[in-house]
C-alpha positions as YAML, in Angstrom:
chain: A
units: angstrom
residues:
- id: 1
  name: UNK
  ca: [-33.48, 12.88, -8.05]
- id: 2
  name: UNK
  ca: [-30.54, 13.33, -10.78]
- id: 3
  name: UNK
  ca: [-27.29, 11.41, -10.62]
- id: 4
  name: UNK
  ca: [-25.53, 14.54, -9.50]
- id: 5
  name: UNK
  ca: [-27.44, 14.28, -6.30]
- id: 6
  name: UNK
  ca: [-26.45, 10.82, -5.39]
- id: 7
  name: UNK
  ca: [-23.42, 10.82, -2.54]
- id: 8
  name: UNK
  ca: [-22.63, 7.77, -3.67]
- id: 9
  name: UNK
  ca: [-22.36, 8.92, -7.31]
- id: 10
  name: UNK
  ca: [-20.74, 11.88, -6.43]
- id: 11
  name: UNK
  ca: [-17.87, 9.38, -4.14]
- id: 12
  name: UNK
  ca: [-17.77, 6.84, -7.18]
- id: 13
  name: UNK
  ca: [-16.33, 9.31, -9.88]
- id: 14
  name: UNK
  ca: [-13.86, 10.81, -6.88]
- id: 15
  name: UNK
  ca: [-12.53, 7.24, -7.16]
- id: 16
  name: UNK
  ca: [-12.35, 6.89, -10.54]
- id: 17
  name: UNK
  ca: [-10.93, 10.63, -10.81]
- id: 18
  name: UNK
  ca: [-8.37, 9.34, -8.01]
- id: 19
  name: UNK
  ca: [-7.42, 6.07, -10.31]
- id: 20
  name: UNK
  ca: [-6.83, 8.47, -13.33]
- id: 21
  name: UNK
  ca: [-4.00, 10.07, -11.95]
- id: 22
  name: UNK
  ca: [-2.09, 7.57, -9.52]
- id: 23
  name: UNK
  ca: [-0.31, 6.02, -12.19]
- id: 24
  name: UNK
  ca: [1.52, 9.45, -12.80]
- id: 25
  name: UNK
  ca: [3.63, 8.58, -9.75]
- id: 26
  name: UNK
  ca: [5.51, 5.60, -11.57]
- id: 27
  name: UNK
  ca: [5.43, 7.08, -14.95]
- id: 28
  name: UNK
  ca: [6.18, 10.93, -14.39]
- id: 29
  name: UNK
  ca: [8.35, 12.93, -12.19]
- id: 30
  name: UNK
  ca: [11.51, 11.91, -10.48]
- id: 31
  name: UNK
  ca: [10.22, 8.28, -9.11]
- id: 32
  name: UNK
  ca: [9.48, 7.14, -13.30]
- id: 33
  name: UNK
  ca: [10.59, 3.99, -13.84]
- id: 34
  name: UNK
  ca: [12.73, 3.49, -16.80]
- id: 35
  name: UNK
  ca: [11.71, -0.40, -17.96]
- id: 36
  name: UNK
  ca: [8.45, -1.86, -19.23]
- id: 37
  name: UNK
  ca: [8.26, -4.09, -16.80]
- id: 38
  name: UNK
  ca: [8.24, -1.53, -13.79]
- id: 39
  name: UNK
  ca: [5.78, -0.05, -16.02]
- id: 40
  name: UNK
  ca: [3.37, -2.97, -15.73]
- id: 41
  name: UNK
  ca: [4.16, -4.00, -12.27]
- id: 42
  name: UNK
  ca: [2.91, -0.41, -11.91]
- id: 43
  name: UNK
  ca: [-0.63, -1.16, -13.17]
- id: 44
  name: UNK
  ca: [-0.70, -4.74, -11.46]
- id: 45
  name: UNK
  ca: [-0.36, -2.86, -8.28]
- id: 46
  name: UNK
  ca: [-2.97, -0.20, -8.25]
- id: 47
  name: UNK
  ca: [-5.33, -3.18, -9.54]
- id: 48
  name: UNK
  ca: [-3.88, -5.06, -6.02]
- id: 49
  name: UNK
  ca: [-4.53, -2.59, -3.83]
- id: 50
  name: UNK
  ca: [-7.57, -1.27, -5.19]
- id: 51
  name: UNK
  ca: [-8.66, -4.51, -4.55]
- id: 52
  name: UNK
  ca: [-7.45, -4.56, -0.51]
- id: 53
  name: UNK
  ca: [-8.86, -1.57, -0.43]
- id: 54
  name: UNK
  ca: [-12.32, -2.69, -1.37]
- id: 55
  name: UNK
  ca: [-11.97, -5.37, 1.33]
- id: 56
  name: UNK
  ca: [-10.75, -2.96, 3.75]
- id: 57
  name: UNK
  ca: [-13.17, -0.10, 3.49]
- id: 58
  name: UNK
  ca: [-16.37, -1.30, 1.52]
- id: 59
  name: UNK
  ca: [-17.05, -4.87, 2.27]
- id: 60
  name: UNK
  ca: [-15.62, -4.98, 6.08]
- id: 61
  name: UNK
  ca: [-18.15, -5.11, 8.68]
- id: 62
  name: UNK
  ca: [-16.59, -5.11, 12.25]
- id: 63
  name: UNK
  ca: [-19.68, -5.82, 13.59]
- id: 64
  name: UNK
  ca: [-19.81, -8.96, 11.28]
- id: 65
  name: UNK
  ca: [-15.88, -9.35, 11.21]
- id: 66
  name: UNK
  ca: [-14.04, -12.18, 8.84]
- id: 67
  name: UNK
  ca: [-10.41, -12.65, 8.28]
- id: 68
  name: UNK
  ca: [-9.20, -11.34, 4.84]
- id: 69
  name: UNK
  ca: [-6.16, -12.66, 3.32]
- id: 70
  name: UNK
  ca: [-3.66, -9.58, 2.36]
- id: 71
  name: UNK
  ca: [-0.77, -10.84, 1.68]
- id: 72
  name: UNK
  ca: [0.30, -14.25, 0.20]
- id: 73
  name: UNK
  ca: [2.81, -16.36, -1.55]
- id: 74
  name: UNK
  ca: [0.37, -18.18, -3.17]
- id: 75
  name: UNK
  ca: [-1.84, -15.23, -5.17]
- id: 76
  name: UNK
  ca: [-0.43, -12.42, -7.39]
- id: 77
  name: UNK
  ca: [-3.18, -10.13, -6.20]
- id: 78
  name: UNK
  ca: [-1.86, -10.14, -2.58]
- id: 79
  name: UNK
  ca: [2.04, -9.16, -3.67]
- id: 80
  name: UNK
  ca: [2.05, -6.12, -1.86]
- id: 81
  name: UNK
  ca: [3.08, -3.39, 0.60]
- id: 82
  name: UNK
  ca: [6.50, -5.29, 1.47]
- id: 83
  name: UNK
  ca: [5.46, -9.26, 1.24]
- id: 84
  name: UNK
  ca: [7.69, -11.78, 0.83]
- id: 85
  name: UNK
  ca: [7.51, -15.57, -0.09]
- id: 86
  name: UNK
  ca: [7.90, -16.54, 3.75]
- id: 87
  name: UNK
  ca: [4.80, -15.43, 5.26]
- id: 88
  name: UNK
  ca: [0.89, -15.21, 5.23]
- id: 89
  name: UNK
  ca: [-1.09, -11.98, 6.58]
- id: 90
  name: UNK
  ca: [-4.72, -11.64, 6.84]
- id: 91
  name: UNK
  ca: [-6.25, -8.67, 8.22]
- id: 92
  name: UNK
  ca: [-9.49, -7.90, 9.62]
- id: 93
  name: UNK
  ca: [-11.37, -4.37, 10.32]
- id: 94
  name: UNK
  ca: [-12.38, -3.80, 14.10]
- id: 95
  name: UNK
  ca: [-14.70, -1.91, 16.21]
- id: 96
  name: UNK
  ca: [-12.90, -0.60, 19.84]
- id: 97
  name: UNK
  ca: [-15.72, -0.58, 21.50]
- id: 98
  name: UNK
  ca: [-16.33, -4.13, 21.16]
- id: 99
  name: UNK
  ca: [-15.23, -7.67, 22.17]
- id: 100
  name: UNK
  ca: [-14.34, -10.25, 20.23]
- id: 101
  name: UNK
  ca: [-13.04, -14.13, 20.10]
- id: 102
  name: UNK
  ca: [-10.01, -15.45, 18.00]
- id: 103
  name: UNK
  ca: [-9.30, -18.47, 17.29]
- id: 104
  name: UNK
  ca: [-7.12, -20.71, 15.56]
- id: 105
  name: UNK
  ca: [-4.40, -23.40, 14.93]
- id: 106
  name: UNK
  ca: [-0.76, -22.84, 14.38]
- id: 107
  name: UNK
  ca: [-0.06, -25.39, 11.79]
- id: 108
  name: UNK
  ca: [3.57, -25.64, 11.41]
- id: 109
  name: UNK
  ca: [4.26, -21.74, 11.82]
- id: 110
  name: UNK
  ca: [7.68, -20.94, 13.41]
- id: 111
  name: UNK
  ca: [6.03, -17.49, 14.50]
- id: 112
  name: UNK
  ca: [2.73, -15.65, 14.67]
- id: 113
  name: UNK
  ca: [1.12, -12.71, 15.92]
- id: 114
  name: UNK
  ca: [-2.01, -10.81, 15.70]
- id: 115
  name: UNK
  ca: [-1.44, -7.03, 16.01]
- id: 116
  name: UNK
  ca: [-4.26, -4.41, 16.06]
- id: 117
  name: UNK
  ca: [-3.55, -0.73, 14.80]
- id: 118
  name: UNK
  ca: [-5.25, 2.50, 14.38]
- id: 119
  name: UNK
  ca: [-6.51, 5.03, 11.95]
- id: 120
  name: UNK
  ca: [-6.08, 8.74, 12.43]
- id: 121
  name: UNK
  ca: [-8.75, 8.96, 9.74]
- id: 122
  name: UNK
  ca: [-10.63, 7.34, 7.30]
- id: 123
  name: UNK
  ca: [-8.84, 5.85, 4.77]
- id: 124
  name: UNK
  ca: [-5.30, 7.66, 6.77]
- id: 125
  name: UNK
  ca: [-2.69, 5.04, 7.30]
- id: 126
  name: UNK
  ca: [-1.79, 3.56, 10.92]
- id: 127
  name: UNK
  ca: [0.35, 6.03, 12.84]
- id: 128
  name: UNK
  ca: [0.46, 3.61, 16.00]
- id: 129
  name: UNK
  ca: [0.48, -0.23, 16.97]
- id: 130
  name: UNK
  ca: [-2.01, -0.16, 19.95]
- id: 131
  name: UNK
  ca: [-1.58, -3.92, 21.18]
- id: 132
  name: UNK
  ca: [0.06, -7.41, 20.10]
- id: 133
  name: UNK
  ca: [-0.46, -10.90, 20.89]
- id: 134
  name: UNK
  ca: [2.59, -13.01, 20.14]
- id: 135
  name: UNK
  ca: [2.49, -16.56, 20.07]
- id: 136
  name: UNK
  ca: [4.34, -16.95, 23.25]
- id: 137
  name: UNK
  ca: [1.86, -15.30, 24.98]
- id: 138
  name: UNK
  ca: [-0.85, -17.46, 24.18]
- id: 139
  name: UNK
  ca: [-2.07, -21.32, 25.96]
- id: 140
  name: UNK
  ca: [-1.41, -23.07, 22.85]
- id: 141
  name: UNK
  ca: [-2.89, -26.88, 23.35]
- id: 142
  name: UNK
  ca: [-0.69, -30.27, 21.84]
- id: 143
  name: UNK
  ca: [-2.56, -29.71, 19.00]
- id: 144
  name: UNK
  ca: [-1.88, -26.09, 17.91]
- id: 145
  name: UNK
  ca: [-4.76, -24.84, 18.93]
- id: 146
  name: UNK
  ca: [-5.34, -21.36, 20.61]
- id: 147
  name: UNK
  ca: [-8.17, -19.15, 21.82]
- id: 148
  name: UNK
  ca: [-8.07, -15.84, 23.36]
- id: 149
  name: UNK
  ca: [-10.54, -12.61, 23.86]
- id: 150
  name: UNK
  ca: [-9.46, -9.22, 22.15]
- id: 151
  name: UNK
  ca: [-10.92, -5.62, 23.23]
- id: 152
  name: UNK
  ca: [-12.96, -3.37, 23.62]
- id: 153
  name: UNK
  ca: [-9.15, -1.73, 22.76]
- id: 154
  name: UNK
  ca: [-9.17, 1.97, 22.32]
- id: 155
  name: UNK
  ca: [-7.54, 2.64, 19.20]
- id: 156
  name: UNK
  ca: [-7.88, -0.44, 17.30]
- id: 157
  name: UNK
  ca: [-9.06, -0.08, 13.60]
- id: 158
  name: UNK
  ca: [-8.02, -3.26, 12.36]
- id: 159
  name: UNK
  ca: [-5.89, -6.58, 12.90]
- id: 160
  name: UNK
  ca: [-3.54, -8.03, 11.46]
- id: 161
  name: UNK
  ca: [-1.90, -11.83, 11.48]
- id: 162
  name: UNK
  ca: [1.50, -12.56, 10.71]
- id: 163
  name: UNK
  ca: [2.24, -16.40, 9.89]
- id: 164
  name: UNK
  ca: [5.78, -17.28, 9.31]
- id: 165
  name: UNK
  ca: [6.98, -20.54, 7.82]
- id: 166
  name: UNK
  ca: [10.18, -22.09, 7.05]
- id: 167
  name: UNK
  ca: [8.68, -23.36, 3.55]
- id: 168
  name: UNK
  ca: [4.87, -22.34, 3.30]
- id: 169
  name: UNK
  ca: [5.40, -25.04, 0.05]
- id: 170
  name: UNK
  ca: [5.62, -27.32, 2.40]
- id: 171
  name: UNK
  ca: [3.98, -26.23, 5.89]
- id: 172
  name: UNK
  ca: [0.59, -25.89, 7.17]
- id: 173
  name: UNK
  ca: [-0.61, -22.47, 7.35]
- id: 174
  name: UNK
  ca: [-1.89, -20.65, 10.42]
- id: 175
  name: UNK
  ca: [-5.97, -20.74, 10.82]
- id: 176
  name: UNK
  ca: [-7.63, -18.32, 12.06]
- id: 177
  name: UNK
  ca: [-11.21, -17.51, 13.06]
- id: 178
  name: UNK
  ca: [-13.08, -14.24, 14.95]
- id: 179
  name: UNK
  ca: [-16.40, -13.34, 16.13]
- id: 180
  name: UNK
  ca: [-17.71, -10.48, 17.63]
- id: 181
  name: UNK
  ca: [-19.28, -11.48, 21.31]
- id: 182
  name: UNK
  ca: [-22.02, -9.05, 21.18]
- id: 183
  name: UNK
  ca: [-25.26, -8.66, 18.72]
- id: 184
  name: UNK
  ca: [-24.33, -7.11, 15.47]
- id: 185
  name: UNK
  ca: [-25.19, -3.79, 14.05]
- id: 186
  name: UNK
  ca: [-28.22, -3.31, 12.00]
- id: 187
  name: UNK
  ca: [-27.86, -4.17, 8.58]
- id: 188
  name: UNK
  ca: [-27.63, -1.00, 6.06]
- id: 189
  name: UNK
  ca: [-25.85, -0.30, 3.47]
- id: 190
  name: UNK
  ca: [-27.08, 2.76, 2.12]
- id: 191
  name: UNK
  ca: [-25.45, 5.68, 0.33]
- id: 192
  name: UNK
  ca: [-23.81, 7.39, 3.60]
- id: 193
  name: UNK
  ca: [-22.05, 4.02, 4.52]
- id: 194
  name: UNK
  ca: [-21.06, 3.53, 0.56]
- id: 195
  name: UNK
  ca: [-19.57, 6.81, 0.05]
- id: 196
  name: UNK
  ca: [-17.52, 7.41, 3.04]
- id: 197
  name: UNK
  ca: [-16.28, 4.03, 1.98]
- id: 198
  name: UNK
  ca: [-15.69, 4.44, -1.47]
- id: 199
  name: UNK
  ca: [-13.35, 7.83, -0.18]
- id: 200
  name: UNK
  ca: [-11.66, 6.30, 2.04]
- id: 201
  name: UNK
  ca: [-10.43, 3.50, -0.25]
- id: 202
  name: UNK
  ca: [-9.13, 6.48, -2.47]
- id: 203
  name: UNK
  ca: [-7.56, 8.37, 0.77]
- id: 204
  name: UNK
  ca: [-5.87, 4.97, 1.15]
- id: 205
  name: UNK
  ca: [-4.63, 4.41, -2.45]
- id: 206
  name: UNK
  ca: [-3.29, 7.93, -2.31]
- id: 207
  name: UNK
  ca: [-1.01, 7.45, 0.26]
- id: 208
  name: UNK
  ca: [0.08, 4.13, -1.07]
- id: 209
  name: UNK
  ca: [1.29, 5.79, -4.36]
- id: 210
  name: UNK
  ca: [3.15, 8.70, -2.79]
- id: 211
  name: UNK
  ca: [5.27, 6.20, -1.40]
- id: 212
  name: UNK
  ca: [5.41, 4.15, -4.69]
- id: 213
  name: UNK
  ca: [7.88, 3.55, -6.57]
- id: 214
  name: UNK
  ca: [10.55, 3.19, -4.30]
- id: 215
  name: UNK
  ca: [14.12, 4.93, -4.78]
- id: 216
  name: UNK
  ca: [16.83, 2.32, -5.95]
- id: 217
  name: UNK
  ca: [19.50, 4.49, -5.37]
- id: 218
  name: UNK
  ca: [22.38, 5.25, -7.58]
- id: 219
  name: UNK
  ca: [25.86, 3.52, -8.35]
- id: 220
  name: UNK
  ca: [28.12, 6.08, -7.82]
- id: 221
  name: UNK
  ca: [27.93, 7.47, -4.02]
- id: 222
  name: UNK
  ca: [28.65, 10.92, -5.05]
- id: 223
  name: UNK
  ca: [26.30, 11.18, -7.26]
- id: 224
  name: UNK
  ca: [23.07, 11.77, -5.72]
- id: 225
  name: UNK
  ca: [21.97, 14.93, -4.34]
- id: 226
  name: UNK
  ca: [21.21, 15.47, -0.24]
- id: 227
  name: UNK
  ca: [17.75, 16.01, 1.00]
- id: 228
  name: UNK
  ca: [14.80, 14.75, 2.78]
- id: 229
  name: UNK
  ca: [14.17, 12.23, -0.62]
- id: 230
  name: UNK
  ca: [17.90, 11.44, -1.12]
- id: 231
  name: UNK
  ca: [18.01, 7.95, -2.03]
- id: 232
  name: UNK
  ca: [20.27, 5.06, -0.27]
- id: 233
  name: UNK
  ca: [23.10, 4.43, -2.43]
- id: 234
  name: UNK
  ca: [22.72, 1.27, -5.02]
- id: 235
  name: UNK
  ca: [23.94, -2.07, -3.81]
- id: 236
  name: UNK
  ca: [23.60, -1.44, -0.37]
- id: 237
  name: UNK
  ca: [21.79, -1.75, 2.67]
- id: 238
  name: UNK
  ca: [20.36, 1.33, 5.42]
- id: 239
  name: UNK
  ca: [21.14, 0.46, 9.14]
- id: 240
  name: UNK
  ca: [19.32, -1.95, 10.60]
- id: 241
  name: UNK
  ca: [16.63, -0.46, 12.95]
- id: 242
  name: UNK
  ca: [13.64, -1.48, 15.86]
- id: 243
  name: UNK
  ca: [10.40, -0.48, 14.74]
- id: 244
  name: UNK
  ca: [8.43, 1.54, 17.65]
- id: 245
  name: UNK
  ca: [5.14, 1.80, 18.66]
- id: 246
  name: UNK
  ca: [4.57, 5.03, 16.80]
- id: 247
  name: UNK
  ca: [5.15, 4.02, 13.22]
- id: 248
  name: UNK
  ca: [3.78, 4.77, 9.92]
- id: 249
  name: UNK
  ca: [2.15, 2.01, 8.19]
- id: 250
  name: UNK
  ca: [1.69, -1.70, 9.02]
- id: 251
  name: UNK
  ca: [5.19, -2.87, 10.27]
- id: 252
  name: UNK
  ca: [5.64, -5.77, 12.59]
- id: 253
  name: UNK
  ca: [6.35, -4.33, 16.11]
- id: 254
  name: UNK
  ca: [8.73, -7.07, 17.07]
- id: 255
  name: UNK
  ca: [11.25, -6.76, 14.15]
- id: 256
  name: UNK
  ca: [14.07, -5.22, 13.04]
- id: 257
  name: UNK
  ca: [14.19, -4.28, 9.44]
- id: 258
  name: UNK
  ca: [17.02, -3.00, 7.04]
- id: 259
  name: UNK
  ca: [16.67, -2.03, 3.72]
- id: 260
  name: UNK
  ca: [18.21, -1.79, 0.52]
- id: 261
  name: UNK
  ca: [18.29, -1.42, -3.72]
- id: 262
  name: UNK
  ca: [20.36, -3.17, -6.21]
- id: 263
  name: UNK
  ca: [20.84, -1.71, -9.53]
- id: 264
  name: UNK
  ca: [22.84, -4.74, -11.31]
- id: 265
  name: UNK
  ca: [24.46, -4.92, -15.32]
- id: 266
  name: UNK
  ca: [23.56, -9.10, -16.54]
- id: 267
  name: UNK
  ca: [26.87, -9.74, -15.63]
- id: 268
  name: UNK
  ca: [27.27, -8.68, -12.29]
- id: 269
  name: UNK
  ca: [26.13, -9.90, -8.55]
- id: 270
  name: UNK
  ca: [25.72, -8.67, -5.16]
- id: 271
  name: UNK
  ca: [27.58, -10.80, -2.18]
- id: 272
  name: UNK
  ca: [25.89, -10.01, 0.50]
- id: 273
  name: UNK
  ca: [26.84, -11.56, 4.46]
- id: 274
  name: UNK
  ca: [25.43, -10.59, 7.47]
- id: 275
  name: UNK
  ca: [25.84, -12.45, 11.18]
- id: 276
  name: UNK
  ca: [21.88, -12.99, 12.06]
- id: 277
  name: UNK
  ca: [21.47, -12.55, 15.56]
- id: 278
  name: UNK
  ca: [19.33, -14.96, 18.12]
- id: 279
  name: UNK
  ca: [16.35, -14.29, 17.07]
- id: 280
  name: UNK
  ca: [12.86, -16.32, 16.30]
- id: 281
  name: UNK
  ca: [13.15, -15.93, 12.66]
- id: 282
  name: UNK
  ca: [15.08, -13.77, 9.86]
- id: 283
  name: UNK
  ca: [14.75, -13.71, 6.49]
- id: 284
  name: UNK
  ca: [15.85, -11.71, 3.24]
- id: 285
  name: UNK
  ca: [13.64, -10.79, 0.33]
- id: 286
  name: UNK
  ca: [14.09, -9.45, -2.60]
- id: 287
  name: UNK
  ca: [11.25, -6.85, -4.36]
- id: 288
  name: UNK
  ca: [10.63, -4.31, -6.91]
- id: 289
  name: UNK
  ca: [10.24, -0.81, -6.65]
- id: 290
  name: UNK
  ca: [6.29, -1.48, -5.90]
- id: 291
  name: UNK
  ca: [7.60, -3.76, -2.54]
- id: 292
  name: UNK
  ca: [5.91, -6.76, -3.89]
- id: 293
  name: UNK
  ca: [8.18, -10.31, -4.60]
- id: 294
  name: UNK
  ca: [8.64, -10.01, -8.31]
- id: 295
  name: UNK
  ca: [7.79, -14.04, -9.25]
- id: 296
  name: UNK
  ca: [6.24, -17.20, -8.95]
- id: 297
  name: UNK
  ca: [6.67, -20.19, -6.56]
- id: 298
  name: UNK
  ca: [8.94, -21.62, -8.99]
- id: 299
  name: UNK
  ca: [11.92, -18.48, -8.44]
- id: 300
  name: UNK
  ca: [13.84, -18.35, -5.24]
- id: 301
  name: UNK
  ca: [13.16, -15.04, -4.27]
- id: 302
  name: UNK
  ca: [14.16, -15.21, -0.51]
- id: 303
  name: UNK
  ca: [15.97, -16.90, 1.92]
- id: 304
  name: UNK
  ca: [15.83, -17.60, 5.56]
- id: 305
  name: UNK
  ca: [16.96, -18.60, 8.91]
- id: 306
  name: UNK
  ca: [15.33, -21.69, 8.08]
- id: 307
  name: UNK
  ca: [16.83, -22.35, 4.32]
- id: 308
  name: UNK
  ca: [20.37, -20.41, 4.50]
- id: 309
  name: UNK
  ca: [22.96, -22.43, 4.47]
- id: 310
  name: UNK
  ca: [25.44, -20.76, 7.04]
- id: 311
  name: UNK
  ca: [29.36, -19.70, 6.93]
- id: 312
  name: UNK
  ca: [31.51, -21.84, 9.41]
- id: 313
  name: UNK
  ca: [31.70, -19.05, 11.41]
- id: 314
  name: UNK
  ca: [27.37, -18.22, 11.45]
- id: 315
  name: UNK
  ca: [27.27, -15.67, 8.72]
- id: 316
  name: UNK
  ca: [25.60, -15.95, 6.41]
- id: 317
  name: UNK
  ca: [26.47, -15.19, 2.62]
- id: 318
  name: UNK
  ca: [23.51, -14.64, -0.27]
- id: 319
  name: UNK
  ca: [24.66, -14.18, -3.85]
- id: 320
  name: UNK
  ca: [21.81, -12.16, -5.82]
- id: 321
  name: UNK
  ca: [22.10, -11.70, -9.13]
- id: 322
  name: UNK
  ca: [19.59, -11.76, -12.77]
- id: 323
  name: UNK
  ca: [19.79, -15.24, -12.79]
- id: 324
  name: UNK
  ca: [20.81, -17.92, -10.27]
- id: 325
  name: UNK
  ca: [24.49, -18.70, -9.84]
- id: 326
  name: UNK
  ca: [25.52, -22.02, -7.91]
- id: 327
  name: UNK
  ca: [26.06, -20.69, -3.96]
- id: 328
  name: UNK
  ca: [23.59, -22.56, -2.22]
- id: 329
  name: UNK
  ca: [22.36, -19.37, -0.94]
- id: 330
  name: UNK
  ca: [21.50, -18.10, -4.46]
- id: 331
  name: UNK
  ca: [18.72, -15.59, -5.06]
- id: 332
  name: UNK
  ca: [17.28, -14.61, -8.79]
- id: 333
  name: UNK
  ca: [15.54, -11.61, -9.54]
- id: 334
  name: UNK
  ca: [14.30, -12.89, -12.40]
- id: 335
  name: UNK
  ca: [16.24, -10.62, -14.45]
- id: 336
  name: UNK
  ca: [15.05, -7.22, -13.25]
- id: 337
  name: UNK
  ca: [17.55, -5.14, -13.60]
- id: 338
  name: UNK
  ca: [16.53, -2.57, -10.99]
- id: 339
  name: UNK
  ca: [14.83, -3.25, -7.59]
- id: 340
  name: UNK
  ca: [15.10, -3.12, -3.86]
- id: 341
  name: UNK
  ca: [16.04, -5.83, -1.05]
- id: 342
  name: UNK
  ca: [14.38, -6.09, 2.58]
- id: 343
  name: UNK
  ca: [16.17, -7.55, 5.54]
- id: 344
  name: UNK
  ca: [13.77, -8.27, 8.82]
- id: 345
  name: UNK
  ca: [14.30, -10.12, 12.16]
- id: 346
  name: UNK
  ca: [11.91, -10.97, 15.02]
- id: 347
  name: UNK
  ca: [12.03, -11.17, 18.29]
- id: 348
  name: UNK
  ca: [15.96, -9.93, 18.77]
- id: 349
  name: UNK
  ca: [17.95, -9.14, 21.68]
- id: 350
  name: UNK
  ca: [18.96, -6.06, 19.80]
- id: 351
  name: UNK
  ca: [19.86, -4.22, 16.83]
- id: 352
  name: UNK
  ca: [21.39, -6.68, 14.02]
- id: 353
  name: UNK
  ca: [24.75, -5.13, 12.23]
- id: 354
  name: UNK
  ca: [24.48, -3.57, 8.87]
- id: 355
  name: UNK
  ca: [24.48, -6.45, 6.27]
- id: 356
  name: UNK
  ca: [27.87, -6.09, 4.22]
- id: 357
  name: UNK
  ca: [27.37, -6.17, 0.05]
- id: 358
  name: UNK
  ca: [29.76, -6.57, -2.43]
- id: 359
  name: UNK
  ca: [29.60, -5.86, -6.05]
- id: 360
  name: UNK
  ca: [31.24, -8.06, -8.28]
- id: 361
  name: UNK
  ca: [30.89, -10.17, -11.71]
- id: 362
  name: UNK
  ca: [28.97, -13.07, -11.40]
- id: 363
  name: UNK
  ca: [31.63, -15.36, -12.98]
- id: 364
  name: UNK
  ca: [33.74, -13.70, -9.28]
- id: 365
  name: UNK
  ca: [31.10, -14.58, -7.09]
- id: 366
  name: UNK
  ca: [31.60, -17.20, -4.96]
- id: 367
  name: UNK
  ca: [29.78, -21.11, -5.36]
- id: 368
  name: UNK
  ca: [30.22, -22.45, -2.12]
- id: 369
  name: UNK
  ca: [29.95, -21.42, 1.81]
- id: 370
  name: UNK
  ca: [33.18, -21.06, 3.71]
...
């Protein structure tokens, strides 16, 4: 048998042909970034999700399921797909024909939730949320402990957990464990399994880089052109909005997010002041164009409902800038020029307001709350 005849060959160099080209969506075309470090941030990412997408699609198992971490302060390969320094995801590949058992502790978590979504197609990216289990809706014992039984659910393709923390520095993660409730599938990994695998990791990375880069907008308002691609103006936020059940991607069903860019000179900040409504938890994070926090545990690159130091009158006001400036609400983006901002809230009563920004020279911005 020659090498040409393997499926599994044949599926490998489709990969490997997919991986020679994705980079030509950050460094050609109208999305190119302009800086070196966009440029590597670039190449860190389709290492990051080439790696999720290994643990999504060639070493999952939902007959033998595990929790897989996929997003998380705490490693630079899991800074992706709109993270943030508050919160810890794992996900975890499912068969809807089957039952399983989760389990698990809340630590100190000031939210959670386990949502399950589908797949149009292998490797296609979730055009539905088909259930969620909030925190609230689980018997949680003194101790943090929960336990609760999950499908068969038509639909489901995988889970996902959301932990949130007020400072995961400081507080103790969410656990969680699963196992399926019936017998598992025979063991086999041959070719068939291997190369429908290996395809629909690159179906997956495809996607992911015709969304990468992001836009950052322009400075001047008049300036950009209308269109399905137009971007939002720099320095600004979108409306706020809910995110419903039908939804591309992976958002959380229960929050409200609003986004934004910032495009800022070394000498100038962005005031930014929103009123956050009742709501479990909100928070404010600041990315590059690749939607991954653009640090280390050492940079304050968020702030939340938890940390913010409020107004006297329940705003909240956030100073961003290259560096960090002496508001107590300061954020850094450790001197990226160029990037975008992401606003969510959980668990609202409705729609937050448009956050307000202001442009203005650092040395103008202002130190203290009011």
């Amino acid at each position: 048998m020659t090498t040409e005849s393997h499926e599994a060959t044949a599926a490998w160099r489709e990969l490997l042909d997919t991986l020679r080209t994705l980079d030509a969506s950050f460094m050609s075309g109208p999305k190119a970034v302009g800086d070196d470090r966009h440029v590597a941030d670039g190449y860190r990412m389709l290492a990051t999700t080439l790696g999720v997408a290994f643990d999504t699609y060639l070493f999952a198992d939902p007959s033998r399921p595990h929790w897989v971490e996929l997003n998380s302060p705490f490693r630079p390969d899991r800074r992706w797909g709109g993270d943030n320094t508050d919160a810890i995801y794992f996900m975890c590949p499912v068969d809807p024909h089957r039952r399983y058992r989760i389990s698990g502790n809340r630590g100190d978590s000031v939210y959670f939730s386990m949502t399950a979504y589908n797949e149009p197609a292998p490797g296609a990216w979730s055009d539905k949320i088909v259930a969620i289990v909030r925190d609230d809706d689980l018997d949680i014992d003194a101790e943090g402990n929960f336990s609760f039984e999950f499908g068969p659910q038509p639909g489901a393709a995988v889970l996902m957990t959301r932990d949130y923390q007020a400072d995961p520095l400081v507080g103790r993660a969410a656990t969680w464990t699963i196992e399926a409730l019936e017998p598992p599938d025979p063991f086999r990994h041959g070719e068939a399994e291997t190369a429908a695998a290996l395809r629909a990791s690159a179906a997956w990375m495809r996607t992911m880089f015709a969304i990468l880069p992001l836009s950052v907008g322009v400075k001047n308002a008049d300036a950009h052109e209308l269109g399905h691609e137009t971007a939002l103006v720099a320095n600004d936020f979108a409306d706020p909005y809910q995110v419903p059940d039908a939804n591309f991607g992976w958002s959380a069903r229960d929050a409200c997010y609003s986004y934004g860019s910032f495009d800022l000179a070394e000498d100038e900040a962005l005031v930014i002041t929103h009123r956050p409504p009742a709501c479990r938890f909100w928070n404010l994070v600041v990315w590059n164009q690749f939607m991954a926090v653009p640090g280390v545990e050492d940079a304050r690159s968020s702030v939340n409902g938890y940390t913010a130091a409020p107004n006297g009158d329940g705003s909240v006001t956030v100073v961003l800038s290259r560096g960090m400036t002496a508001h107590p609400n300061s954020l850094t983006t450790l001197d990226y020029s160029r990037g975008n901002l992401a606003f969510r809230w959980f668990l609202v009563d409705e729609v937050p307001a448009r956050p307000e920004v202001r442009l203005v020279k650092v040395s103008d911005a202002p130190t203290v709350v009011t």
